[in-house]
C-alpha positions in Angstrom: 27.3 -21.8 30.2 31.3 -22.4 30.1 32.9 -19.8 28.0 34.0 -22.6 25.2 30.7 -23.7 24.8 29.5 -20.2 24.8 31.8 -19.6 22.1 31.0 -22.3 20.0 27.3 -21.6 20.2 28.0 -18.0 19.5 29.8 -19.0 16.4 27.4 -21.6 15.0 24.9 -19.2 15.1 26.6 -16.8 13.0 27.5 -19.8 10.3 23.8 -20.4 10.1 23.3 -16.6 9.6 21.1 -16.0 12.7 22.4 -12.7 13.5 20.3 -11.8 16.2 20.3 -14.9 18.1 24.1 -14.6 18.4 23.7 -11.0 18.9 21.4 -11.5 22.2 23.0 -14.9 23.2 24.2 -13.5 26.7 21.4 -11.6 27.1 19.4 -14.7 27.2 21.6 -17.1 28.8 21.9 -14.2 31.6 18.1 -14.9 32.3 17.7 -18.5 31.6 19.9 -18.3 34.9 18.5 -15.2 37.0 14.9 -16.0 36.6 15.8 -19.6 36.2 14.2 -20.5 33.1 14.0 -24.1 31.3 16.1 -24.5 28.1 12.6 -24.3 25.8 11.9 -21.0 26.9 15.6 -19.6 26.9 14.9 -20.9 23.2 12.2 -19.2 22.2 13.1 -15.6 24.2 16.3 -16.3 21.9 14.7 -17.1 18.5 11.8 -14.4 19.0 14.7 -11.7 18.1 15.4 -13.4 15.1 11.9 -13.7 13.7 10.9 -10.4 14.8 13.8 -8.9 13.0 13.2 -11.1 10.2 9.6 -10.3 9.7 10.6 -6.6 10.3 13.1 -6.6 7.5 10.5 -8.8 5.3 7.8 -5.9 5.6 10.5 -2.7 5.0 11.2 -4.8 2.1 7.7 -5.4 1.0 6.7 -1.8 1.6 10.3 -0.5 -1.1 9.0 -3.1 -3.2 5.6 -1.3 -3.7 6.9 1.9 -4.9 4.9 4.1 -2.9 5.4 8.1 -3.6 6.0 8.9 0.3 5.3 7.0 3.4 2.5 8.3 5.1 0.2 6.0 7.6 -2.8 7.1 9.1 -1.6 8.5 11.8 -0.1 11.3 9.4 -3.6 12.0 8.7 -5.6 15.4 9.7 -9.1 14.1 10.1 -9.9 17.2 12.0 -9.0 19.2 8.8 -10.9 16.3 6.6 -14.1 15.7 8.2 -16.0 13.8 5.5 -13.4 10.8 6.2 -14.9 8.7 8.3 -11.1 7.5 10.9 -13.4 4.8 12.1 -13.6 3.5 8.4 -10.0 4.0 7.2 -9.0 2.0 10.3 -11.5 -0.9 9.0 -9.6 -0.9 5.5 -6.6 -1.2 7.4 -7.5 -4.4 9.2 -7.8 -5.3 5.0 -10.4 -7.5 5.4 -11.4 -5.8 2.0 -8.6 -7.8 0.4 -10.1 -11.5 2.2 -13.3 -11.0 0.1 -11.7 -9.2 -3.2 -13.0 -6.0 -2.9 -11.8 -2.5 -3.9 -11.8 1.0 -2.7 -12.4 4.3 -4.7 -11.4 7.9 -2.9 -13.5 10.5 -4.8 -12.3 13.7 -4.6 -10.9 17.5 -6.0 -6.9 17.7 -5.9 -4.9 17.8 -2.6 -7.8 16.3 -0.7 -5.8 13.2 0.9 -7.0 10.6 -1.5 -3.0 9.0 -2.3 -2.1 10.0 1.1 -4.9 7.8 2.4 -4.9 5.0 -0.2 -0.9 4.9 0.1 -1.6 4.3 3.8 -3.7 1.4 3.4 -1.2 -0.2 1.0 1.5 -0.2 3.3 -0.6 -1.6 6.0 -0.8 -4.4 3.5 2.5 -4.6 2.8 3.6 -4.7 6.5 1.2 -8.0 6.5 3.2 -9.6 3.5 0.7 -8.9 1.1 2.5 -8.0 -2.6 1.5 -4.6 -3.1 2.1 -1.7 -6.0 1.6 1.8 -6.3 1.3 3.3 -9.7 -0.4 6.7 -11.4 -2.9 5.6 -14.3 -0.7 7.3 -16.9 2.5 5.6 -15.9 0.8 1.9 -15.8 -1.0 3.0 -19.6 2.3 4.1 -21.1 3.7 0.7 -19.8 0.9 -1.2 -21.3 1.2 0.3 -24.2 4.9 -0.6 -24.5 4.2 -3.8 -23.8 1.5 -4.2 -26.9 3.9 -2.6 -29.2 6.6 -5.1 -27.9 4.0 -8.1 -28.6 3.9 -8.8 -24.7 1.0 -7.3 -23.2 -0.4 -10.3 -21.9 3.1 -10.9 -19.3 3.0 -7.6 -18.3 -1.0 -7.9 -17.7 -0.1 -10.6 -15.6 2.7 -8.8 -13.8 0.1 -6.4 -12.8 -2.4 -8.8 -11.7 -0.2 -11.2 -9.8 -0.3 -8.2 -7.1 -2.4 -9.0 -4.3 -2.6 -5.1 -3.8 -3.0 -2.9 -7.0 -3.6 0.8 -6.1 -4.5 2.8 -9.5 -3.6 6.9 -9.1 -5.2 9.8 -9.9 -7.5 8.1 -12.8 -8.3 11.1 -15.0 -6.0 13.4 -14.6 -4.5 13.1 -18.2 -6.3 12.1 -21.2 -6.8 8.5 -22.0 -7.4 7.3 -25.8 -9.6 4.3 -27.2 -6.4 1.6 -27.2 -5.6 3.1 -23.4 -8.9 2.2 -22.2 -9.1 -0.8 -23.7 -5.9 -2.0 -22.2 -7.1 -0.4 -18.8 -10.2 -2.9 -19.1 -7.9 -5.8 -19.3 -6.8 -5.2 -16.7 -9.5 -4.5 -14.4 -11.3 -7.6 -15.5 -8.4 -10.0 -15.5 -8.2 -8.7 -11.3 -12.0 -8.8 -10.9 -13.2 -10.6 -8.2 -9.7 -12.3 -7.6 -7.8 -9.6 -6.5 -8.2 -6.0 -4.8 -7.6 -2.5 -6.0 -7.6 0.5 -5.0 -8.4 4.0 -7.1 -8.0 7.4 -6.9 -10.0 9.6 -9.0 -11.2 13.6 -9.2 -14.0 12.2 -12.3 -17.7 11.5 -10.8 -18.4 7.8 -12.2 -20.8 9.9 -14.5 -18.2 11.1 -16.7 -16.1 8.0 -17.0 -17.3 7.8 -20.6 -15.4 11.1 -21.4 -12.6 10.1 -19.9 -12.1 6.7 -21.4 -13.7 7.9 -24.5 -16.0 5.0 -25.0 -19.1 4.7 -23.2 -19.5 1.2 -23.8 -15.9 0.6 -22.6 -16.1 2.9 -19.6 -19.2 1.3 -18.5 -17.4 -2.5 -18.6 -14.9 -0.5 -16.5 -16.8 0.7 -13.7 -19.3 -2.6 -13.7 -16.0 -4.6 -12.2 -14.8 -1.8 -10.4 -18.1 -1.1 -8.4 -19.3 -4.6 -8.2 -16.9 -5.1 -5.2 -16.2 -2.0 -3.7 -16.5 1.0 -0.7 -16.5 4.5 -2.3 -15.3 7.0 -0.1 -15.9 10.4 -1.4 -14.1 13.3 0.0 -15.8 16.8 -0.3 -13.2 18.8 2.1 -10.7 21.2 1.0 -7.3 20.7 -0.7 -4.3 20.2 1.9 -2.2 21.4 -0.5 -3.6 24.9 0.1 -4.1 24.4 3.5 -0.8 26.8 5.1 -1.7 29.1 2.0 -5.4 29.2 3.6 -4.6 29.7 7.1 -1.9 32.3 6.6 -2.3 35.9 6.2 -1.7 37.8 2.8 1.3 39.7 2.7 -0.6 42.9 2.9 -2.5 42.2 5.5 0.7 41.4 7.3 1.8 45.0 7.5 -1.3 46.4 8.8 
């Protein structure tokens, strides 16, 4: 390739804002020469950097989007420490062939035990697969629905929350929920049932529910749609939270 043409190639790419075609140009004309390759496959080696890097920069931006507390993937995980999570399962939620058929997931478990950690992995496995995702603790997504009634638009931000593809619910039970709160919760959960998936986390046995969402009836219609569709991975292990605390000695026994 002349150095004129070279040029002018170079610069038309950057007009049309395909950065890193122009930024591997030589790169690529270099080995459409040494390993004597036709001008189709100089083509595609050339626009593979741009749609990986596009579809790179897509996902980063789908996973900022979802407003996840940390970024943890499974890897990060210490099944070792957990042993009543199955890896061989969490891997299977990450393929999300959960989300192909509409169903949800509910970690069960005592505080510190992995359960956001875990469903905050799977959620950014979706997002890396340009799935619309969300994060959001229960008591954050009430006080919004809440707003919204008062504002006399629940039913746009209901659909906000349902046009996800990926809704994961936090730490459902952790602060009181009133009669209006649970009924709004229920909107919710049956405007996404069976259309879209969700995931939970939760430190109430489905027995109490009706304590927590202080109607029985309502808490029932609740975990009807919730269950209907869904794996329930309870975790019995201890709290990672407490985990250095555990394995450390006291300060006492330090100086003995």
């Amino acid at each position: 390739m002349s150095n004129s043409i070279y040029q002018q190639v170079s610069k038309n790419l950057e007009t049309l804002r395909l950065g890193q075609m122009a930024l591997h140009l030589q790169e690529v004309a270099d080995r459409v020469s040494s390993e004597n390759l036709s001008f189709s496959e100089g083509l595609l080696k050339l626009s593979n950097y741009e749609v990986d890097f596009k579809e790179s920069s897509s996902s980063n931006n789908t996973i900022k989007a979802a407003a996840f507390p940390f970024v943890k993937t499974l890897n990060d995980f210490d099944f070792d420490f957990q042993p009543t999570v199955s890896e061989k399962q969490m891997q299977e939620f990450c393929s999300l062939g959960f989300m192909e058929h509409a169903e949800n997931i509910v970690f069960l478990g005592n505080s510190g035990v992995g359960k956001t950690h875990l469903a905050t992995a799977i959620g950014i496995e979706a997002a890396k697969h340009h799935n619309i995702t969300y994060f959001i603790k229960c008591h954050d997504l009430l006080q919004q629905l809440k707003k919204a009634k008062l504002e006399n638009r629940l039913e746009h931000r209901l659909k906000h929350f349902n046009h996800y593809k990926l809704l994961i619910i936090d730490e459902i039970g952790y602060l009181p929920i009133d009669k209006e709160d649970s009924n709004l919760f229920f909107q919710l959960i049956d405007m996404r049932y069976e259309k879209k998936s969700t995931i939970l986390t939760t430190n109430i046995s489905f027995g109490d529910w009706d304590s927590v969402f202080y109607d029985a009836v309502v808490a029932d219609a609740i975990l009807n749609r919730i269950l209907h569709h869904s794996h329930v991975v309870k975790i019995t292990g201890k709290s990672y939270r407490l985990k250095n605390m555990i394995s450390e000695p006291k300060d006492d026994e330090k100086c003995t």
